[in-house]
N, CA, C and O of each residue as an XYZ file, in Angstrom:
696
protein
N     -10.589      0.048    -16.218
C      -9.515      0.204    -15.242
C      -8.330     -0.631    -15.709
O      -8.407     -1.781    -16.141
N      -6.933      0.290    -15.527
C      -5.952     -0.568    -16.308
C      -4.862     -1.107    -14.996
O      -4.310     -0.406    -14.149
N      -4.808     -2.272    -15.146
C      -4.174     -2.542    -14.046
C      -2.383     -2.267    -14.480
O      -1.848     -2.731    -15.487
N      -1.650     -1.341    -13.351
C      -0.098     -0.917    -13.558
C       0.803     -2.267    -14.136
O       0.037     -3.230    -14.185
N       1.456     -2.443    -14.350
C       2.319     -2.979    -15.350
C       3.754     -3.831    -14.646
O       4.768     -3.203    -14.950
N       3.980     -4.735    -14.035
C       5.106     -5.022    -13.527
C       6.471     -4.579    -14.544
O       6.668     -5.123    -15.630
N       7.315     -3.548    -14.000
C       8.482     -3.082    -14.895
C       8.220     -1.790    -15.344
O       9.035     -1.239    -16.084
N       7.097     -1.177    -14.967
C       7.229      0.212    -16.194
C       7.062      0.874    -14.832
O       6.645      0.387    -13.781
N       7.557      2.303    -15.152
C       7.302      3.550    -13.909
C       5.730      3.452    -13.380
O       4.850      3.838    -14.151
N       5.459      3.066    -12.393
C       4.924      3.536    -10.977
C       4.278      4.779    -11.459
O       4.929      5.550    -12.164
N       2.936      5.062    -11.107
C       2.074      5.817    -11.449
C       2.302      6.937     -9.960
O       2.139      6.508     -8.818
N       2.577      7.945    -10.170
C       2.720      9.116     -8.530
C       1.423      9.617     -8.680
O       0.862     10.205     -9.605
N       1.002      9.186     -7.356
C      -0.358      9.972     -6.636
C       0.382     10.458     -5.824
O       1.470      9.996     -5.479
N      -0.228     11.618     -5.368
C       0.039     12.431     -4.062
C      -1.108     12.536     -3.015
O      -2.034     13.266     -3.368
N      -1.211     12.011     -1.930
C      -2.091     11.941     -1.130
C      -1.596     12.712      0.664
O      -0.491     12.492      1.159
N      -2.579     13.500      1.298
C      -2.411     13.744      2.293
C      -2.023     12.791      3.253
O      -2.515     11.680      3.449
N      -0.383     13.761      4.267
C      -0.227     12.548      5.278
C      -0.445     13.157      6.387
O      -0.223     14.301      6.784
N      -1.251     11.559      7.161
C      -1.486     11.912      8.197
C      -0.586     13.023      9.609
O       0.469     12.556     10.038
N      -0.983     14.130     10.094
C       0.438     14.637     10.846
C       1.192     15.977     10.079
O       2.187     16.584     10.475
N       0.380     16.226      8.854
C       0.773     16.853      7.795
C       2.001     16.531      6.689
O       2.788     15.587      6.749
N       1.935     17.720      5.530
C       2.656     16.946      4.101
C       1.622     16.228      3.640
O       0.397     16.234      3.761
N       2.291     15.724      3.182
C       1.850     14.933      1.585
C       2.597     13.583      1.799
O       3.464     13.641      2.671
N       2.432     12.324      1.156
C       2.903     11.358      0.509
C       2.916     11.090     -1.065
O       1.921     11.033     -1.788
N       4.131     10.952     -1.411
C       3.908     10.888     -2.979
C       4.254      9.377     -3.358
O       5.393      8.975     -3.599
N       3.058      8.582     -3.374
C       3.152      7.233     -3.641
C       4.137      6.767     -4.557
O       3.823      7.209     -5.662
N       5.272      6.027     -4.640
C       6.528      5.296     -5.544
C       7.291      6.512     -5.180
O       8.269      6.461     -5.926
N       7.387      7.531     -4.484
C       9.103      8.487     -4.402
C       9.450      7.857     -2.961
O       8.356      8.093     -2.450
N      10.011      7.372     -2.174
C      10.681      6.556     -1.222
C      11.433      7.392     -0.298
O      12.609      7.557     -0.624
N      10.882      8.211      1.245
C      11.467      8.576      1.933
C      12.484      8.460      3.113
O      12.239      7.390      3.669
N      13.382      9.010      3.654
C      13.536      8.826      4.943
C      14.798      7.748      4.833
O      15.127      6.958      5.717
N      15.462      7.919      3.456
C      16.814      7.486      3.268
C      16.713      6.131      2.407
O      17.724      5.642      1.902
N      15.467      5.563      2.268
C      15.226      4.258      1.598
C      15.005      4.689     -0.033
O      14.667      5.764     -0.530
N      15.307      3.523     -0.579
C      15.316      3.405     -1.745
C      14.611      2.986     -2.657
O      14.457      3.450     -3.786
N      14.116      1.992     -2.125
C      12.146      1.281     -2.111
C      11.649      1.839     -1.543
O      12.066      2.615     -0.683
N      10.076      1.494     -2.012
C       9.158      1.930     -1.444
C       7.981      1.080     -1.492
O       7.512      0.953     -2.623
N       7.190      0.268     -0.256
C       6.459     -0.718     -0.359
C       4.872      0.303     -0.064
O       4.622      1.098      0.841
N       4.313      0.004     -0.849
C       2.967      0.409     -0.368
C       1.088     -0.445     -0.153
O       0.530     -1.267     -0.879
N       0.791     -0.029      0.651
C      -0.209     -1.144      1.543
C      -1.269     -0.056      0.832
O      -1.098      1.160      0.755
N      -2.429     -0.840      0.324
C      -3.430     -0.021      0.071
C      -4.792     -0.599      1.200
O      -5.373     -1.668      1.016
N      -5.043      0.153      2.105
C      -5.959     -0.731      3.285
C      -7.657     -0.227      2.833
O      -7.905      0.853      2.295
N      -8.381     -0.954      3.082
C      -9.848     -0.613      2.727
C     -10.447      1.046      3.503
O     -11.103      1.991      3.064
N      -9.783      0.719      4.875
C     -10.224      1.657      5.685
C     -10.842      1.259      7.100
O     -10.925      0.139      7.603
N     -11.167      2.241      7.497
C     -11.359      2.016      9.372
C     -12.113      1.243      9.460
O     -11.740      0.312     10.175
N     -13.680      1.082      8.808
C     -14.629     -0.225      9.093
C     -13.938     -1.690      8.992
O     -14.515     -2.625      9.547
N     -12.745     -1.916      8.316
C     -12.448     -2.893      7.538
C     -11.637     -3.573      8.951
O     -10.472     -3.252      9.183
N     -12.294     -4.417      9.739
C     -11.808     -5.782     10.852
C     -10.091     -6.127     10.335
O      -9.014     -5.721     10.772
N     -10.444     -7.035      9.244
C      -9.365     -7.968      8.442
C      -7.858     -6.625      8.219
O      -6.730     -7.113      8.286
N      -7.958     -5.073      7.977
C      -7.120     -4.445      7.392
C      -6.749     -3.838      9.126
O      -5.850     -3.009      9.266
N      -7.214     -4.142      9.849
C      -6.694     -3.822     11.300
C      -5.573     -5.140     11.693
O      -4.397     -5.191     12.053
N      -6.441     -5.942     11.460
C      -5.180     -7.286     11.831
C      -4.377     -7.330     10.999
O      -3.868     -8.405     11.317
N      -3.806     -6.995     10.110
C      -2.819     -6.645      8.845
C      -2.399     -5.817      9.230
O      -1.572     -6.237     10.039
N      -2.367     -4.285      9.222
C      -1.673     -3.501      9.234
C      -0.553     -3.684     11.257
O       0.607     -3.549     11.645
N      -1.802     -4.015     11.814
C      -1.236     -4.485     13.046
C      -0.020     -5.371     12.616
O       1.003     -4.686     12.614
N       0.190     -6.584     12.277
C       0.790     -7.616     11.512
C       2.030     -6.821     10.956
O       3.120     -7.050     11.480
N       1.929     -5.719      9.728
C       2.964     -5.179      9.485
C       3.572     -4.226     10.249
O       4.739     -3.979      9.945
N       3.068     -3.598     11.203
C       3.782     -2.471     12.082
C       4.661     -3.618     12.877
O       5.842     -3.292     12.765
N       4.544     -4.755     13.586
C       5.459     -5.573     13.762
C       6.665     -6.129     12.816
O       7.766     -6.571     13.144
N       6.218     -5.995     11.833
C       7.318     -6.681     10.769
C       7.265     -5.715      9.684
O       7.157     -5.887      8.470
N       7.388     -4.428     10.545
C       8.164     -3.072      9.482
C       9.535     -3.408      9.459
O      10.038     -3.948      8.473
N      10.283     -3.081     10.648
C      11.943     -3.483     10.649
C      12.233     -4.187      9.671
O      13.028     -3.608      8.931
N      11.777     -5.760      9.138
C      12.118     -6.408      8.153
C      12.457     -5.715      6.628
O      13.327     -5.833      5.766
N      11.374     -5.021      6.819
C      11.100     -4.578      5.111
C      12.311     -3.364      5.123
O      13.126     -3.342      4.201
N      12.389     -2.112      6.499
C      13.228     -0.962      6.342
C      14.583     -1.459      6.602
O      15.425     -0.561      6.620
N      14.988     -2.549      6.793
C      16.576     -2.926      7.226
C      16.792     -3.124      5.721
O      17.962     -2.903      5.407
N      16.035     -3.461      4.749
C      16.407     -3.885      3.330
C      16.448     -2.591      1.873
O      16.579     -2.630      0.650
N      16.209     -1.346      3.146
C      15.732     -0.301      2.070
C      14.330      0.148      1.699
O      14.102      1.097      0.948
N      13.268     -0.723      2.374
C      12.016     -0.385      1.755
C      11.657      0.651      2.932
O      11.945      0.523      4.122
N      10.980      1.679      2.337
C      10.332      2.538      3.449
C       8.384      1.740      2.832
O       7.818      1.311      1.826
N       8.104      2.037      4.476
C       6.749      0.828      4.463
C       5.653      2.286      4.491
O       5.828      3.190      5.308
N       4.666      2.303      3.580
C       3.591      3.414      3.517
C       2.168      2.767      3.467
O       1.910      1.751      2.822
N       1.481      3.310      4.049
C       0.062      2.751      4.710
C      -0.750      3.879      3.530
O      -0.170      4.880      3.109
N      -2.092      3.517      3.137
C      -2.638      4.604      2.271
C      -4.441      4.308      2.165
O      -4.810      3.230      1.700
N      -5.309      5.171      2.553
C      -6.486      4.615      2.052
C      -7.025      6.075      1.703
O      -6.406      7.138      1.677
N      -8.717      5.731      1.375
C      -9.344      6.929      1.051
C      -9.926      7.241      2.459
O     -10.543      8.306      2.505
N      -9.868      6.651      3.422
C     -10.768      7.320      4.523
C     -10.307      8.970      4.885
O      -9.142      9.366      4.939
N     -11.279      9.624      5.064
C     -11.177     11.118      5.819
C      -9.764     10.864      6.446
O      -9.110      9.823      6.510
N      -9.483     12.169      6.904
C      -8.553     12.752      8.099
C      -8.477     11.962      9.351
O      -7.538     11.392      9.906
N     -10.142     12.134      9.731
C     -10.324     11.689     11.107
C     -10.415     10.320     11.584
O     -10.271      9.775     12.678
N     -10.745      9.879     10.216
C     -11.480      7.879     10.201
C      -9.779      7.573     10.489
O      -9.490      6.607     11.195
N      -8.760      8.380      9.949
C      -7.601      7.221      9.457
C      -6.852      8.261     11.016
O      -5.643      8.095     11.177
N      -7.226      8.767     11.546
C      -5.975      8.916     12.545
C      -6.696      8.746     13.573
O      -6.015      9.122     14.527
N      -8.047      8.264     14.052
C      -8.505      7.276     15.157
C      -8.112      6.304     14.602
O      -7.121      5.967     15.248
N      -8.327      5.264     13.385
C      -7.854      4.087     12.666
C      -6.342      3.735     13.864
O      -6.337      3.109     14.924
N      -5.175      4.452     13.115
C      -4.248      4.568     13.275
C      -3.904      4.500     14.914
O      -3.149      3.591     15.260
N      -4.301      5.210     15.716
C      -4.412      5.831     16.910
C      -4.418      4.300     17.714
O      -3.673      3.941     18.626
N      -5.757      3.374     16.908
C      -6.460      2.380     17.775
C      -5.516      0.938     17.387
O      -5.202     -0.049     18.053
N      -5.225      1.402     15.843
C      -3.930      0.085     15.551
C      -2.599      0.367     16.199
O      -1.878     -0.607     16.415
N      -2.150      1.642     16.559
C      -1.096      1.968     16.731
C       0.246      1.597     15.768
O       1.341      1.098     16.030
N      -0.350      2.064     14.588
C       0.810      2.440     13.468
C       1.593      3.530     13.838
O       1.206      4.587     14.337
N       3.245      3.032     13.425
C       3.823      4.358     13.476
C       5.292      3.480     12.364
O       6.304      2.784     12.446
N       3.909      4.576     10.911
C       4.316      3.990      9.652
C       3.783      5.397      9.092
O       2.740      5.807      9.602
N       4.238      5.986      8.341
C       3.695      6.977      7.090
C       2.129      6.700      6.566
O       1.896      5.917      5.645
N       1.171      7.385      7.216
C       0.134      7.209      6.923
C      -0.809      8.343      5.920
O      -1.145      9.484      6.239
N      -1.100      7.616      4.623
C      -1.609      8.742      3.648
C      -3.183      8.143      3.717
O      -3.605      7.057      4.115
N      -3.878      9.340      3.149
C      -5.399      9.523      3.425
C      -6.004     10.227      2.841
O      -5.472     11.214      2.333
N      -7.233      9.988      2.717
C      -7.798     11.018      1.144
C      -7.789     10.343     -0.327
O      -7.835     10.837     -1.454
N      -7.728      9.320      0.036
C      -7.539      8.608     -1.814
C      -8.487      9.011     -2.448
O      -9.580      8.970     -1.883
N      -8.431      9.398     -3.461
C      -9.704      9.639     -4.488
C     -10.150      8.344     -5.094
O      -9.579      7.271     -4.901
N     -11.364      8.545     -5.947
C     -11.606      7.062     -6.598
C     -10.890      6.835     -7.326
O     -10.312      5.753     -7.426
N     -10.652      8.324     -8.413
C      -9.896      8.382     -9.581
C      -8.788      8.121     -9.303
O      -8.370      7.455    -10.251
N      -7.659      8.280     -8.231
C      -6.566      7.702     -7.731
C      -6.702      6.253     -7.637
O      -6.158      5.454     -8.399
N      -7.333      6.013     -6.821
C      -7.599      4.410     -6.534
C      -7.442      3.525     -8.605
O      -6.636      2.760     -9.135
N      -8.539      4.146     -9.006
C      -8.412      3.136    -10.317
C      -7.234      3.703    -11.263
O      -7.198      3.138    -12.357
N      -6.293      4.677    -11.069
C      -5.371      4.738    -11.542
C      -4.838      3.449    -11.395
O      -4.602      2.730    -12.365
N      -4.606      3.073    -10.057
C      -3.367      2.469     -9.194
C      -4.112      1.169     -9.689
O      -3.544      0.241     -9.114
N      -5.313      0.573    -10.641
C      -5.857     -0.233    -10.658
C      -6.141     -0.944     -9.668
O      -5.719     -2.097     -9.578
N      -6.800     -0.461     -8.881
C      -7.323     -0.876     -7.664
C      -8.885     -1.384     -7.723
O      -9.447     -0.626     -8.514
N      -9.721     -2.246     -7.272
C     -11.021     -2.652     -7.182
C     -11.481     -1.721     -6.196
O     -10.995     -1.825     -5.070
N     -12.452     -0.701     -6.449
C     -13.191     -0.034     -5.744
C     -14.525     -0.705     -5.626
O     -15.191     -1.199     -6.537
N     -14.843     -0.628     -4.155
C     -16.294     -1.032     -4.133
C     -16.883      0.058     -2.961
O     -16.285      0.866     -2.251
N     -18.642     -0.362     -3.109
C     -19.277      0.589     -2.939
C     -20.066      0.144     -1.407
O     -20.853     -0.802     -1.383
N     -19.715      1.022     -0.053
C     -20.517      0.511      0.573
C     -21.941     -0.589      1.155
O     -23.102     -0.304      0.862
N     -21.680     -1.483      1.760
C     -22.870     -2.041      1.677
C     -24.231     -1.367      2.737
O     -25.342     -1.896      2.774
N     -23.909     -0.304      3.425
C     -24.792      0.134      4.362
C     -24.096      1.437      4.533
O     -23.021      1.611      3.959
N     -24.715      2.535      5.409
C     -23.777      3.835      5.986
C     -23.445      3.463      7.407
O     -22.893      4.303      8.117
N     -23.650      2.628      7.735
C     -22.598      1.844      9.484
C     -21.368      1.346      8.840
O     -20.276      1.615      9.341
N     -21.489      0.465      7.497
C     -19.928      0.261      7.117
C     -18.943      1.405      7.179
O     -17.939      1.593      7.866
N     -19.693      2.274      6.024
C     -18.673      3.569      5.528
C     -19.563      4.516      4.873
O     -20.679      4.048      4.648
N     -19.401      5.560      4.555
C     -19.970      6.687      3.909
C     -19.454      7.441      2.235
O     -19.770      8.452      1.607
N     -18.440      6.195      2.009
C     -17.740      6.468      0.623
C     -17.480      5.356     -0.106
O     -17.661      4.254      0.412
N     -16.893      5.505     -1.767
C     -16.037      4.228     -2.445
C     -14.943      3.734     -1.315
O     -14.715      4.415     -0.316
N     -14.574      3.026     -1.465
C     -13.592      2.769     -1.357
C     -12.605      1.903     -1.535
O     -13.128      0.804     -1.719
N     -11.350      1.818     -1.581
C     -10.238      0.579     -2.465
C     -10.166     -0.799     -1.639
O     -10.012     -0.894     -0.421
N     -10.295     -1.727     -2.460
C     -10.370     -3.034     -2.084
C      -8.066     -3.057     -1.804
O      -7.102     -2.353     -2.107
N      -8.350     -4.338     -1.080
C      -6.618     -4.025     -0.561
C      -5.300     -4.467     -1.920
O      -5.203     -5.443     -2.663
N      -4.513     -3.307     -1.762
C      -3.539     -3.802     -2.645
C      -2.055     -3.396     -2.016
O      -1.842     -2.597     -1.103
N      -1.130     -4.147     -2.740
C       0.057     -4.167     -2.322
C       1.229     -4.018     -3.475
O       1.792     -4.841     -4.198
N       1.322     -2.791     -3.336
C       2.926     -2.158     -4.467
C       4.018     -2.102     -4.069
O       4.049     -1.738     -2.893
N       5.209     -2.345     -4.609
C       6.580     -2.477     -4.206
C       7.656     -1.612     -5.681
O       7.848     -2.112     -6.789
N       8.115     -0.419     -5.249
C       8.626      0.335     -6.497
C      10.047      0.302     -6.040
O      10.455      0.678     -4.941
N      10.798     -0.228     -7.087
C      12.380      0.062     -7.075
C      12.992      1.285     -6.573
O      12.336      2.030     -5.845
N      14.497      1.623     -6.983
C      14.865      2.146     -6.459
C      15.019      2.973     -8.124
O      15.709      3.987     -8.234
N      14.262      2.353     -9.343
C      13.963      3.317    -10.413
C      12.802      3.682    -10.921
O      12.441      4.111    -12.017
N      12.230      3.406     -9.820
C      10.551      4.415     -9.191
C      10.013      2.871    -10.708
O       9.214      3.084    -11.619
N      10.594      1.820    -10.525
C       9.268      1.232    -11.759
C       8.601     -0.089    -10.499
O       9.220     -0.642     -9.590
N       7.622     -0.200    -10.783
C       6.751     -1.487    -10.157
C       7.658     -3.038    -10.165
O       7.774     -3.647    -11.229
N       8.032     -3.371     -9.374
C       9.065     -4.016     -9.121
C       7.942     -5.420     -8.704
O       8.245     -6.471     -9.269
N       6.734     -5.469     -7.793
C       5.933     -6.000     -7.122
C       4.622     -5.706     -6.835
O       4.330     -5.073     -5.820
N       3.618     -6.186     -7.797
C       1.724     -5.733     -7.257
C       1.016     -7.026     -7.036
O       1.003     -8.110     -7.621
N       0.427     -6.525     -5.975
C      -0.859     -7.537     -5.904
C      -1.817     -7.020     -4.850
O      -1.883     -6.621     -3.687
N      -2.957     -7.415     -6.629
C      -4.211     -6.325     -5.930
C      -5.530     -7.246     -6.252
O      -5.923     -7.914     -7.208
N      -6.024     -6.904     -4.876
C      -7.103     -8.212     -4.566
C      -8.571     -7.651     -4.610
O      -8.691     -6.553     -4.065
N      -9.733     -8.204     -5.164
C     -11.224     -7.466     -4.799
C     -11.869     -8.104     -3.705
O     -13.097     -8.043     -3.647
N     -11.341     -8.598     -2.984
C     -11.614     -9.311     -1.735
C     -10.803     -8.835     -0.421
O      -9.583     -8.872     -0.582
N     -11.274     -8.361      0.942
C     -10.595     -7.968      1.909
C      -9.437     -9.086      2.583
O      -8.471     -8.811      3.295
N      -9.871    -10.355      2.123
C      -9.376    -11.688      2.633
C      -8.263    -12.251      1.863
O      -7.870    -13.379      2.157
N      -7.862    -11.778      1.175
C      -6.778    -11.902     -0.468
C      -6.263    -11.237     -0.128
O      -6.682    -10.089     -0.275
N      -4.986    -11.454      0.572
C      -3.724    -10.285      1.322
C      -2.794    -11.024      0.842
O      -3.136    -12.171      0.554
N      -0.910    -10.513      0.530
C      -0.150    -11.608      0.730
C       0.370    -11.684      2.367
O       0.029    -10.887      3.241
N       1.474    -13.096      2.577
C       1.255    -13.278      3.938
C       2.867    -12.133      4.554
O       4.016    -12.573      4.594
N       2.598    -11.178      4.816
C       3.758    -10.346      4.993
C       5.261    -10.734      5.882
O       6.197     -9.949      6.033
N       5.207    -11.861      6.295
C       6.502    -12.485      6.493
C       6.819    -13.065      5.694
O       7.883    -12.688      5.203
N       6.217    -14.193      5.108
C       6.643    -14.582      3.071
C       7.431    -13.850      2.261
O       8.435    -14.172      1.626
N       6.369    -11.961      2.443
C       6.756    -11.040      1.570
C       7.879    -10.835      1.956
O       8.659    -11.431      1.214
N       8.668    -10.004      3.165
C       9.363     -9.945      3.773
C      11.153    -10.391      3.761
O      12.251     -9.900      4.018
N      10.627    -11.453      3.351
C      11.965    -12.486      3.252
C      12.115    -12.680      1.689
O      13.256    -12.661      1.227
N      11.099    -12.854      0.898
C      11.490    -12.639     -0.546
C      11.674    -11.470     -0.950
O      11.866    -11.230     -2.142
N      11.646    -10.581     -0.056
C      12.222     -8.588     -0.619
C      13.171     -9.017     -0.178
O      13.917     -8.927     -1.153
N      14.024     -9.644      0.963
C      15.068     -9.018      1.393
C      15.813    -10.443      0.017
O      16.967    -10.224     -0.350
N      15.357    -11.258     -0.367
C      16.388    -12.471     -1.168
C      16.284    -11.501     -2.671
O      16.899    -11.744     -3.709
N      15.504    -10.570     -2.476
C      15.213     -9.764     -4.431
C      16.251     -8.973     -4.000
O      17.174     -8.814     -4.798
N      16.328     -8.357     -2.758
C      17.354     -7.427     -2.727
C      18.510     -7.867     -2.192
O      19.274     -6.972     -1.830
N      18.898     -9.071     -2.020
C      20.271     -9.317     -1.913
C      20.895    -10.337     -2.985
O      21.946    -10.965     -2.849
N      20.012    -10.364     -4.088
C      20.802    -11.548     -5.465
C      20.365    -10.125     -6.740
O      21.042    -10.048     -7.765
N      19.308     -9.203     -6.508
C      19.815     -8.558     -7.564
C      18.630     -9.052     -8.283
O      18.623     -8.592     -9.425
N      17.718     -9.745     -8.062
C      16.486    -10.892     -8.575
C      15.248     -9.692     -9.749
O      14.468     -8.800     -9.416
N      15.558    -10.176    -10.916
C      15.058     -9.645    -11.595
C      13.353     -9.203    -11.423
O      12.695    -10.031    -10.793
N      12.583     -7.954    -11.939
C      11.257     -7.818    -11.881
C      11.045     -9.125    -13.007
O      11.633     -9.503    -14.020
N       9.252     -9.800    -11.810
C       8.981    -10.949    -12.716
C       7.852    -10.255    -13.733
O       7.930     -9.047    -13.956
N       6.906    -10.981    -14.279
C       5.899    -10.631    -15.277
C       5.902     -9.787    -16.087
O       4.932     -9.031    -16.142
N       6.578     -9.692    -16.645
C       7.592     -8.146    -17.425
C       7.032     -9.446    -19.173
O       6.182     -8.863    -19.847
N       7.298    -10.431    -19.584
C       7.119    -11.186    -20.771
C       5.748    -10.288    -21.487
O       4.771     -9.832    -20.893
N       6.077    -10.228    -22.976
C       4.617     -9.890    -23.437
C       4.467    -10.675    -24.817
O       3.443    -10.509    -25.480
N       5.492    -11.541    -25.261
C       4.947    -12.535    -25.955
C       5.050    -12.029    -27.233
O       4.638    -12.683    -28.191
């Protein structure tokens, strides 16, 4: 699994959105120019309910700066729009991740520990941020549900990248 590249084009998956359409992960809708994307474990996942809860409050932050904010996992249809329903997101919600998507996006897939957890792979949490020249501007991707960044932190350092012009970091290859 190759993990994406800070600076080079953003890998496009296309994943079903919730409500119908499609989401095409790194193309940036709805007038924004960024595009931040949340990769959540899925409906069993406690910790990715208090997060995504967390960011549906502190969406405004990220869309006043240009970022359109996209929610994405592999759960079914139905897991992610009760999910949704019970967090009360009202954020672009994509669904259906494949595995092979997931480890594109170099994501840590792991494998159920029981069928009460879940009934599939699924992506450990990650967090992408694509310019406004579709390249990876911002990743961080965790194999732990508890390894989030803290999204008001994030928040305020998107809006200081996007108001000095602040170069993509980890781009060096020595």
């Amino acid at each position: 699994m190759q993990k994406p590249k800070s600076g080079e084009t953003f890998p496009k998956e296309v994943v079903p959105r919730l409500g119908g359409g499609e989401i095409e992960l790194g193309a940036p809708q709805g007038g924004h120019d960024w595009q931040m994307i949340v990769v959540y474990r899925g409906a069993h996942c406690p910790l990715c309910r208090k997060y995504l809860s967390r960011l549906e409050e502190l969406k405004g932050k990220f869309t006043e700066n240009g970022i359109e904010v996209t929610v994405v996992s592999g759960d079914p249809e139905e897991k992610a729009r009760s999910f949704v329903e019970e967090v009360g997101l009202d954020l672009p919600v994509g669904y259906g991740m494949s595995t092979d998507q997931m480890q594109r996006l170099g994501l840590y897939v792991s494998a159920p520990r029981s069928p009460e957890e879940t009934d599939r792979p699924f992506p450990e949490p990650g967090l992408f941020v694509v310019n406004g020249e579709g390249r990876l501007h911002l990743a961080d991707i965790s194999n732990a549900p508890f390894a989030r960044p803290d999204l008001e932190a994030l928040a305020g350092g998107l809006a200081f990248v996007r108001a000095k012009d602040y170069p993509i970091r980890g781009t060096w290859n020595g």
